[in-house]
VMD Tcl script that builds the backbone (N, CA, C; Angstrom):
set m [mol new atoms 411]
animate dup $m
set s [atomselect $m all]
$s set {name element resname resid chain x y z} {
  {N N UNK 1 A 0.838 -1.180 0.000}
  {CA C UNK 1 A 0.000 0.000 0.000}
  {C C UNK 1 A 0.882 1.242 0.000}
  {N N UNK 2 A 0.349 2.156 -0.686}
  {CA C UNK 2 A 1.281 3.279 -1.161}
  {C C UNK 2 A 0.907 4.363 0.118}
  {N N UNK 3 A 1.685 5.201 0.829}
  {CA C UNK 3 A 1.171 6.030 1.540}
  {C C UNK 3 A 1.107 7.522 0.438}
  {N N UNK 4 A -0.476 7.940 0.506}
  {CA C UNK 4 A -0.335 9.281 -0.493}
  {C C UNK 4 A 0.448 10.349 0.465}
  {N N UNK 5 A 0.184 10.535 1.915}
  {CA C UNK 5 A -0.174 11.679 2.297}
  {C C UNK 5 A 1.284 12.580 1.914}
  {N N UNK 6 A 0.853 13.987 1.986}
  {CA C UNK 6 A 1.621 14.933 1.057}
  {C C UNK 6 A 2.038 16.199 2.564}
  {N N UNK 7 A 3.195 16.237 2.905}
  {CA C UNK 7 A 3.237 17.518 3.779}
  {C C UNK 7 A 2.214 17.519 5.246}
  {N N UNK 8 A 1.803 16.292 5.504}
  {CA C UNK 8 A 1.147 16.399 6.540}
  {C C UNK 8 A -0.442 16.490 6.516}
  {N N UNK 9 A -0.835 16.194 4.923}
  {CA C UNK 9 A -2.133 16.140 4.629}
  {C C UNK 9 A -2.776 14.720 3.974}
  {N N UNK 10 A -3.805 14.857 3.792}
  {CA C UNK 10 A -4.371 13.228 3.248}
  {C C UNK 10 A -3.720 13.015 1.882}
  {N N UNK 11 A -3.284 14.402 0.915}
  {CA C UNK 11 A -2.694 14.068 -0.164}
  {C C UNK 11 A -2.294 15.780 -0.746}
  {N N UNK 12 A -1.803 15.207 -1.763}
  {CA C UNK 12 A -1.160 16.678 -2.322}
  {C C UNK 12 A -2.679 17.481 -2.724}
  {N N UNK 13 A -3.745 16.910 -3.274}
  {CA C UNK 13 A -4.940 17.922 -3.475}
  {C C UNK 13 A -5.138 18.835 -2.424}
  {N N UNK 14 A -5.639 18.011 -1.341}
  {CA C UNK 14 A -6.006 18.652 -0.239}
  {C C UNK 14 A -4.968 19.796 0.239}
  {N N UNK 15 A -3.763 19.106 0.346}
  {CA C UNK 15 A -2.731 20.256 0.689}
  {C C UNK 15 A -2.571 21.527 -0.079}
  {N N UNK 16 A -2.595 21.419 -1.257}
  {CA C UNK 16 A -2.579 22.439 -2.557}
  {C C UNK 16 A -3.902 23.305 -2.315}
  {N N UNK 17 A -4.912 22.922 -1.839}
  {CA C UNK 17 A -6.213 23.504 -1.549}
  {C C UNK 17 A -6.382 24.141 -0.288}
  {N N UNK 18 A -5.752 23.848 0.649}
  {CA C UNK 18 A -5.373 24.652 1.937}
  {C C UNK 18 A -4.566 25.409 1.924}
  {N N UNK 19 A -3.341 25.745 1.136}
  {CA C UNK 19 A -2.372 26.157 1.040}
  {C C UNK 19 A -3.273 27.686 0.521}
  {N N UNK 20 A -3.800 27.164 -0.650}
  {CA C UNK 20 A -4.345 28.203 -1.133}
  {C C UNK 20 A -5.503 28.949 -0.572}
  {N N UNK 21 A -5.967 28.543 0.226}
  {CA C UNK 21 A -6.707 28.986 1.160}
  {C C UNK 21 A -5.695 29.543 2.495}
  {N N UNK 22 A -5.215 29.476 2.840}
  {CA C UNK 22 A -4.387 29.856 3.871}
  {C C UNK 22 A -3.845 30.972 3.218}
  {N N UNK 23 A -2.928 31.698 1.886}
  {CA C UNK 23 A -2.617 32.296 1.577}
  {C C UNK 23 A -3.056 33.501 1.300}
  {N N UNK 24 A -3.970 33.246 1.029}
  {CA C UNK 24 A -5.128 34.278 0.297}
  {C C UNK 24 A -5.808 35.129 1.682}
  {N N UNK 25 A -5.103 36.058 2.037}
  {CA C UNK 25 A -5.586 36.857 3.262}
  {C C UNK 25 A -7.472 37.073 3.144}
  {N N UNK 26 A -7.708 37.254 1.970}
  {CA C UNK 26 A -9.277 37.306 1.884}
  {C C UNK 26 A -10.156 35.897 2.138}
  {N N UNK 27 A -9.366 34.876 1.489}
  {CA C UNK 27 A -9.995 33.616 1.630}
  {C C UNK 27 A -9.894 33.117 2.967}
  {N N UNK 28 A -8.766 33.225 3.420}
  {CA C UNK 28 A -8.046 33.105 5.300}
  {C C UNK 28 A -8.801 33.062 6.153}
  {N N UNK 29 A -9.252 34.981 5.894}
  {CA C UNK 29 A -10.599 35.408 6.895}
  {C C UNK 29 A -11.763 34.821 6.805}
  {N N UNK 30 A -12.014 34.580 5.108}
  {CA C UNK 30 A -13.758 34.786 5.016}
  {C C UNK 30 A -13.500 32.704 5.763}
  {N N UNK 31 A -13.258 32.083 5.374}
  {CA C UNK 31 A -13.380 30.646 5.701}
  {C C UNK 31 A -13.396 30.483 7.230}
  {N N UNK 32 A -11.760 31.479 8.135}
  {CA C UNK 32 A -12.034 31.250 9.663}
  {C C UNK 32 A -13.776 31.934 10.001}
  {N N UNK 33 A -13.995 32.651 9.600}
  {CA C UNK 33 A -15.490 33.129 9.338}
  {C C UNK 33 A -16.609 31.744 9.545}
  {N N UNK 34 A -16.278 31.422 8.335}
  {CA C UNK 34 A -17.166 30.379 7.735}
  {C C UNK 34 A -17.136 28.891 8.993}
  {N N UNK 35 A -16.086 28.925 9.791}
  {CA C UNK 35 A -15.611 27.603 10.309}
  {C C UNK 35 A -16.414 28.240 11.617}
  {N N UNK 36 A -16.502 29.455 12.339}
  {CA C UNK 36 A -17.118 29.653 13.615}
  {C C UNK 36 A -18.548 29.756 12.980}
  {N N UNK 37 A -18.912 29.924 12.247}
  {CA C UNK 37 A -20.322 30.335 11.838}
  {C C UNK 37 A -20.778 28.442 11.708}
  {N N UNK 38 A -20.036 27.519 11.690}
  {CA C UNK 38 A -20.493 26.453 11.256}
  {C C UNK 38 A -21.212 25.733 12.795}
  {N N UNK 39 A -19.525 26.451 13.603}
  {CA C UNK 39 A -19.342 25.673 14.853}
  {C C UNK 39 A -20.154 26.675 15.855}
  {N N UNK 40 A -21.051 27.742 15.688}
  {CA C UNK 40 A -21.987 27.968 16.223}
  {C C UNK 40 A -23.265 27.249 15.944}
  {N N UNK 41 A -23.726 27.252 14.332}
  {CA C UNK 41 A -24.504 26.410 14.008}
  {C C UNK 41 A -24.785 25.068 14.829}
  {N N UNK 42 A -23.976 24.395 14.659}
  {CA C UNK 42 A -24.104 23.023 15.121}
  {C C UNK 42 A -23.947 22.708 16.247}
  {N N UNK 43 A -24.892 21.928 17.018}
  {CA C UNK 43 A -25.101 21.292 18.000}
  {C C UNK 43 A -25.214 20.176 18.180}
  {N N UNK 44 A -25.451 19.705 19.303}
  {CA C UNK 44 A -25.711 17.932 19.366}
  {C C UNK 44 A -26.967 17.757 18.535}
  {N N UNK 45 A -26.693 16.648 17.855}
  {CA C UNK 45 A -27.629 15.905 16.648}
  {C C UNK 45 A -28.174 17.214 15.610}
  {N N UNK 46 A -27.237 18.037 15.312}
  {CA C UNK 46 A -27.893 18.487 14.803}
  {C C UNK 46 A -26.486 18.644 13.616}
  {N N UNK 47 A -26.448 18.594 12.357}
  {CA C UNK 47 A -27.425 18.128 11.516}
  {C C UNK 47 A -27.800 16.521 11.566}
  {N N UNK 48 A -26.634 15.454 12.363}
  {CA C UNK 48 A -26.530 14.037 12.467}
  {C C UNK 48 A -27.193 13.859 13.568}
  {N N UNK 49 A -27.952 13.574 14.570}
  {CA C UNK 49 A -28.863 13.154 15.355}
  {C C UNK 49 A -27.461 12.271 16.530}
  {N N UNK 50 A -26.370 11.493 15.597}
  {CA C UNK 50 A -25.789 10.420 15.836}
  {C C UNK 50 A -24.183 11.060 16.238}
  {N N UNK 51 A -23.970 12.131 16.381}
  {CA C UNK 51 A -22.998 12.764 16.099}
  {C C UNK 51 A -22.741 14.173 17.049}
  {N N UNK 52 A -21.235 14.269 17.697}
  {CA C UNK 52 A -21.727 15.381 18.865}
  {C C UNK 52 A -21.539 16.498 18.134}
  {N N UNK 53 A -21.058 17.540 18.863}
  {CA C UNK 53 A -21.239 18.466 18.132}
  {C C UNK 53 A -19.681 18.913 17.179}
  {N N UNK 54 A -18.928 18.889 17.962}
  {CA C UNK 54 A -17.152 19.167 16.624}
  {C C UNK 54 A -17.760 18.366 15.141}
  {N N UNK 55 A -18.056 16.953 15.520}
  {CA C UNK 55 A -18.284 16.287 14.029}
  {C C UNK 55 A -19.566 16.963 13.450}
  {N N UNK 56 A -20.664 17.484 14.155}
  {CA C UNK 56 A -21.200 17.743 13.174}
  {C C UNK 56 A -21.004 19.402 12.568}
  {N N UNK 57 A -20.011 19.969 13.471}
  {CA C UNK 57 A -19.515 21.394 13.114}
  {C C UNK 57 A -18.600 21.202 11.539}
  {N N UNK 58 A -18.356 19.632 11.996}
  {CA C UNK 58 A -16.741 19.712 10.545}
  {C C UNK 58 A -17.286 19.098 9.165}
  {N N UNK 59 A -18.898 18.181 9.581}
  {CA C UNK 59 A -19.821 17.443 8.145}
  {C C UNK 59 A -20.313 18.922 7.658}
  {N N UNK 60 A -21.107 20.355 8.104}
  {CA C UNK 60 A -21.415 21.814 7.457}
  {C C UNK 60 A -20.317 22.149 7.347}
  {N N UNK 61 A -19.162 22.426 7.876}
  {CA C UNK 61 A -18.444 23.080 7.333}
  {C C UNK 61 A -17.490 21.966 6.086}
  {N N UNK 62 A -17.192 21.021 5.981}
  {CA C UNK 62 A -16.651 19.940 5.186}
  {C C UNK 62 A -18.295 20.500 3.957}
  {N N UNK 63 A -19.344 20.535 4.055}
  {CA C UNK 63 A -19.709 20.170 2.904}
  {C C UNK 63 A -20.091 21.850 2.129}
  {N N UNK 64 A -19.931 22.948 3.105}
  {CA C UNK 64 A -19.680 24.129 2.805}
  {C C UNK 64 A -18.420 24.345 1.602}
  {N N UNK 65 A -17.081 24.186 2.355}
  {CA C UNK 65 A -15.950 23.829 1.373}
  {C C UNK 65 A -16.750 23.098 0.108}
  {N N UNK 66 A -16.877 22.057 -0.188}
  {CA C UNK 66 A -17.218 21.355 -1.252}
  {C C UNK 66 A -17.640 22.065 -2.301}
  {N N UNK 67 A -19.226 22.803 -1.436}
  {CA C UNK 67 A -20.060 23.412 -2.358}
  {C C UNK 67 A -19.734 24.662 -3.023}
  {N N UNK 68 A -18.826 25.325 -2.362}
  {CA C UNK 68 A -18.680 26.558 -2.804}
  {C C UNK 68 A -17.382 26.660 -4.142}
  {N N UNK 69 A -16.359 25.247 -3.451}
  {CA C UNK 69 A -15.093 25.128 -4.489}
  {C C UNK 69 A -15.467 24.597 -6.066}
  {N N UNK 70 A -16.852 23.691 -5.824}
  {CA C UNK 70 A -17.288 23.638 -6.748}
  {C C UNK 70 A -18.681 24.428 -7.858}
  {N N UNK 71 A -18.914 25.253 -7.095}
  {CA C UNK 71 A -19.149 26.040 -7.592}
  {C C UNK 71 A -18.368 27.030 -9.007}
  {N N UNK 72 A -17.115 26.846 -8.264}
  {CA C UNK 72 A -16.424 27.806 -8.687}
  {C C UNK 72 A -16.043 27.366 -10.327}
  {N N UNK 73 A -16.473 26.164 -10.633}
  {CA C UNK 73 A -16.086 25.645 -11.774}
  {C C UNK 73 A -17.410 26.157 -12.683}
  {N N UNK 74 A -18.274 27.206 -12.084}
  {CA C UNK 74 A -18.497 27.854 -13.073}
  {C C UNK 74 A -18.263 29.259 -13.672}
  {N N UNK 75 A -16.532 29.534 -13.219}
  {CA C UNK 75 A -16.310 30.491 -13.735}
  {C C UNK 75 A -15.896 29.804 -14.965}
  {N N UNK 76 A -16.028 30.917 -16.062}
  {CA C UNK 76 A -15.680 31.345 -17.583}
  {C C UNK 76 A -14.297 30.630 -17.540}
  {N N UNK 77 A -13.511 31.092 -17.011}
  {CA C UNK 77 A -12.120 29.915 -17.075}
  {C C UNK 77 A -12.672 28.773 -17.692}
  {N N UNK 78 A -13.127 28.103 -16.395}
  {CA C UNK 78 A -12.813 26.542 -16.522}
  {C C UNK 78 A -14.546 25.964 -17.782}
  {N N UNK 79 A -15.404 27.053 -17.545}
  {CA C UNK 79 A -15.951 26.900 -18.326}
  {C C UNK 79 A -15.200 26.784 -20.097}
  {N N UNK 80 A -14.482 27.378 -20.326}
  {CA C UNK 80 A -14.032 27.409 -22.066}
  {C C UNK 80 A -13.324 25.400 -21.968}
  {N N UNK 81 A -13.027 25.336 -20.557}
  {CA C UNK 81 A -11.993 23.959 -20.679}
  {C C UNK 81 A -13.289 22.557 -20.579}
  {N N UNK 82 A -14.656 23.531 -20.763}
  {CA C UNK 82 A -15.176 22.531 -20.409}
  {C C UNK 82 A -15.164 21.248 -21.874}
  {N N UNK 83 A -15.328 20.134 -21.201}
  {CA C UNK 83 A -15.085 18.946 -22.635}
  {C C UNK 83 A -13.659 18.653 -22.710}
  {N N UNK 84 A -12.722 19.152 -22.497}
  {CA C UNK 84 A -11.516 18.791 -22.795}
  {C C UNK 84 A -11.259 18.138 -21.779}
  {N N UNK 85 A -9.845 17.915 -22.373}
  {CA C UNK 85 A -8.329 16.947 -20.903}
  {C C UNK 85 A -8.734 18.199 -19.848}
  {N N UNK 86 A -7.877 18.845 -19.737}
  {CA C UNK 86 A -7.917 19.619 -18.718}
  {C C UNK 86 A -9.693 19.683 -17.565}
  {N N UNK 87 A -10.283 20.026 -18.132}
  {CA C UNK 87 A -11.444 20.123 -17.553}
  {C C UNK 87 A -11.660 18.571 -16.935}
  {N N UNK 88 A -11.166 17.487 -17.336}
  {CA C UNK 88 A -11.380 15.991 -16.990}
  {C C UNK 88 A -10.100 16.126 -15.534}
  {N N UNK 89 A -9.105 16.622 -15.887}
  {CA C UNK 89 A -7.869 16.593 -14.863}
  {C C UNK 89 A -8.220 17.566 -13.329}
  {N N UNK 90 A -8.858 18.476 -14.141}
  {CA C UNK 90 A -9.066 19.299 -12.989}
  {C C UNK 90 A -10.231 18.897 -12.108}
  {N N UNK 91 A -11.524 18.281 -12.805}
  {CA C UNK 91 A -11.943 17.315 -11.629}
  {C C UNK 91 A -11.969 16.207 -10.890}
  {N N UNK 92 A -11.213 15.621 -11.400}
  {CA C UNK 92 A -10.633 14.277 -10.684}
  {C C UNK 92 A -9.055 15.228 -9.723}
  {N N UNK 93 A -8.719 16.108 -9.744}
  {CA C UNK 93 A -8.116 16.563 -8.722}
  {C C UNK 93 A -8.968 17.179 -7.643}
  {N N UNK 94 A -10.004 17.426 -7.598}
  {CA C UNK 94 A -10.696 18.260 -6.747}
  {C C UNK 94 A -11.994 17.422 -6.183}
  {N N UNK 95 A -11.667 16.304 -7.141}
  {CA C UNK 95 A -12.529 14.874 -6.171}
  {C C UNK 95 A -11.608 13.940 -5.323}
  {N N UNK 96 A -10.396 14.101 -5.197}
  {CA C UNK 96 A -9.315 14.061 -4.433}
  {C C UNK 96 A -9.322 14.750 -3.123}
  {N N UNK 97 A -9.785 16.119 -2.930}
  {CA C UNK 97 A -9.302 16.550 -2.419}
  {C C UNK 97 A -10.473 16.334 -0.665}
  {N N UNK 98 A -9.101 16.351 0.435}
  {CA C UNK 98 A -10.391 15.868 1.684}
  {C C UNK 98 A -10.776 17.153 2.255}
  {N N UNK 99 A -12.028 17.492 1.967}
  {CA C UNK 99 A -13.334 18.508 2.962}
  {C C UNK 99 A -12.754 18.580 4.146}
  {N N UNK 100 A -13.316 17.015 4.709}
  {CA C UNK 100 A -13.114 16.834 6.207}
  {C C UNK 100 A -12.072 17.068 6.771}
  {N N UNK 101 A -10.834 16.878 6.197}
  {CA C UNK 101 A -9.925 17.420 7.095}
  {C C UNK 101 A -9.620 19.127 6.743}
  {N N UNK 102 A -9.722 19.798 5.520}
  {CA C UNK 102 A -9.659 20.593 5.713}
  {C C UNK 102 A -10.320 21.741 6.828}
  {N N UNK 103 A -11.698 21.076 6.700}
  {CA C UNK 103 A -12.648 21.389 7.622}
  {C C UNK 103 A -12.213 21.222 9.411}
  {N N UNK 104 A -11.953 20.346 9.604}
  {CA C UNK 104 A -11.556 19.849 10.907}
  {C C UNK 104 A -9.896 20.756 10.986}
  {N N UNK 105 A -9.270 20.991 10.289}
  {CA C UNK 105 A -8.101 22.071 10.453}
  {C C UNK 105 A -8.680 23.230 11.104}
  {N N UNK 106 A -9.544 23.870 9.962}
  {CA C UNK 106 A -10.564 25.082 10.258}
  {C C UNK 106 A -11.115 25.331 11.790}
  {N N UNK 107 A -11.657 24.300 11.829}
  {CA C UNK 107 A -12.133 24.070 13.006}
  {C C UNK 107 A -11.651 23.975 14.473}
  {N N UNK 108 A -10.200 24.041 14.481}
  {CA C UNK 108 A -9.313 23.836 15.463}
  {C C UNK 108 A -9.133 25.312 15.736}
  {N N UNK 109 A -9.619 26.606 15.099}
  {CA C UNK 109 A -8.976 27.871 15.695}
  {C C UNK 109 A -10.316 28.488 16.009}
  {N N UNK 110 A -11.671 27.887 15.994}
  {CA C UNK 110 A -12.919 28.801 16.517}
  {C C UNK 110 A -12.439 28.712 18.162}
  {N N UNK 111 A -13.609 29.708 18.142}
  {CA C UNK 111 A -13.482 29.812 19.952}
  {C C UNK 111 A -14.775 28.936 20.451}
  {N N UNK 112 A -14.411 27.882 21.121}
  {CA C UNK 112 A -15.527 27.147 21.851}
  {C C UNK 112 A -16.111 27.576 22.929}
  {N N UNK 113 A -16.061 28.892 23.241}
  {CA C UNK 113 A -16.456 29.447 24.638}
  {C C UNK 113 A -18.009 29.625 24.986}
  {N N UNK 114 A -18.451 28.338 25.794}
  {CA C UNK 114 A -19.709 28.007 26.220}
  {C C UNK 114 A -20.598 29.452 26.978}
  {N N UNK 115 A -20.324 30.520 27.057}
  {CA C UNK 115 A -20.548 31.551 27.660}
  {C C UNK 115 A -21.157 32.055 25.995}
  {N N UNK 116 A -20.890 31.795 25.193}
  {CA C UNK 116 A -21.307 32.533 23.986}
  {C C UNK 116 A -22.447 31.864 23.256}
  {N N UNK 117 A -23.268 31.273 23.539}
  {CA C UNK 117 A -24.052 30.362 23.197}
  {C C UNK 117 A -25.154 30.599 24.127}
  {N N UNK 118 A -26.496 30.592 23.436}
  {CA C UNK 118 A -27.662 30.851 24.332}
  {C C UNK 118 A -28.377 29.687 24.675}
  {N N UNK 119 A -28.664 29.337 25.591}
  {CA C UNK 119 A -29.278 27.939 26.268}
  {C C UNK 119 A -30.893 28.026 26.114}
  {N N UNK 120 A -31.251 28.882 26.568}
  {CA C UNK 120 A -32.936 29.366 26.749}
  {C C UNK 120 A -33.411 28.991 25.282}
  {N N UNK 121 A -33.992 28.356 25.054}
  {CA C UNK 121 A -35.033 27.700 24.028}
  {C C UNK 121 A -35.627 28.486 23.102}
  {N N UNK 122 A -36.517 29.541 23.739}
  {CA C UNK 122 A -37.325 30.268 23.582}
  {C C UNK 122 A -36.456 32.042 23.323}
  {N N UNK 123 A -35.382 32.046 23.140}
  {CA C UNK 123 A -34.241 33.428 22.781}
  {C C UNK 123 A -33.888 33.257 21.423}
  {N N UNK 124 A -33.687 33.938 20.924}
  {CA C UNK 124 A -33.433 34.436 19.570}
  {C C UNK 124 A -32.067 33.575 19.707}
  {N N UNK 125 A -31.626 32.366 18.701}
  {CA C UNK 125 A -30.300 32.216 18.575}
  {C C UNK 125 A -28.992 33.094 18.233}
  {N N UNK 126 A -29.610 34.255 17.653}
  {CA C UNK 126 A -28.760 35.155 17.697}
  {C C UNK 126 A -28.589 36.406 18.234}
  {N N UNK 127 A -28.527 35.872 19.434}
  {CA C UNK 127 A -28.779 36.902 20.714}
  {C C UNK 127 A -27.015 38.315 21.014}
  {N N UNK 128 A -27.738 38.924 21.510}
  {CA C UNK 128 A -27.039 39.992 21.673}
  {C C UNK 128 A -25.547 39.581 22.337}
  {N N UNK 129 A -25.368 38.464 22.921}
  {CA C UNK 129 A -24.019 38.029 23.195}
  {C C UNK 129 A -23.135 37.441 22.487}
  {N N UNK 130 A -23.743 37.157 21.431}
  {CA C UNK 130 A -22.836 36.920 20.174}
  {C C UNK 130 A -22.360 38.067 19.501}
  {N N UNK 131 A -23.116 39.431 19.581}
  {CA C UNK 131 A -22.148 40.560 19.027}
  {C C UNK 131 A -21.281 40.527 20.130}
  {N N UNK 132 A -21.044 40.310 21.198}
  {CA C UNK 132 A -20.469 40.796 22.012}
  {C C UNK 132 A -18.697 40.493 22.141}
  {N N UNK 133 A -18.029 41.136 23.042}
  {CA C UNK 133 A -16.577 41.078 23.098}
  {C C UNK 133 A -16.016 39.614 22.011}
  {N N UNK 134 A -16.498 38.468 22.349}
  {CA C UNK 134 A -16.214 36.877 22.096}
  {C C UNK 134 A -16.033 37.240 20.600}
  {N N UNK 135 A -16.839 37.984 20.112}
  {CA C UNK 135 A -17.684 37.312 18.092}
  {C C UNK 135 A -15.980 38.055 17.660}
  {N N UNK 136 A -15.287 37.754 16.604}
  {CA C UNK 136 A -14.471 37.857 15.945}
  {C C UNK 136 A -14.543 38.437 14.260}
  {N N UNK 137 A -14.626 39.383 14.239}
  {CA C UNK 137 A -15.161 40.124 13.180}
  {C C UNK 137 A -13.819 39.941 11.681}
}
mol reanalyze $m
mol bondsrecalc $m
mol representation Tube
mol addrep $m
């Protein structure tokens, strides 16, 4: 059995895809963004019933990544490559590439601080203590 992993990742896709995300001071922010917004979202069983809450913070944010990278294959670029080699290469690299751990990377720099989270049932989930000192703009 061949070991892929690349630099400390599941493989060179994934790594090449974080990298580039890590670099990109705009992409950096908006994703650590995207990774507390997930890991507020999610709670126990929620979206998995079966699942506490980190895993189900890293399945929205893992399928966030997905949706949006692929999205992106409808810019005009990759649109002209559509039908060709290239357009065949470039998605079998990006079906390579692992969500979940990128996601679960992401996920290692939110702030888990149980003080920021509203318990009361019946309160607006997005209660006034989430603007507060904690939220990371």
């Amino acid at each position: 059995m061949t070991d892929t992993r690349y630099n400390g990742w599941a493989n060179y896709e994934t790594w090449a895809v974080k990298l580039w995300m890590d670099n990109d001071e705009g992409l950096y922010h908006y994703w650590a963004e995207q990774a507390q917004d997930c890991w507020d979202e999610a709670e126990d069983k929620h979206p998995n019933q079966f699942m506490d809450r980190a895993s189900n913070a890293r399945l929205l944010l893992s399928d966030r990544l997905k949706a949006e990278h692929d999205s992106e294959c409808e810019h005009p670029v990759f649109k002209a490559a559509d039908g060709t080699v290239y357009s065949d290469l470039l998605n079998a690299a990006l079906s390579e590439v692992d969500w979940h751990e990128i996601a679960e990377s992401l996920l290692e720099e939110v702030e888990k601080d149980q003080d920021r989270y509203v318990i009361d049932q019946d309160t607006q989930r997005q209660a006034e203590l989430l603007d507060g000192p904690f939220r990371n703009s």
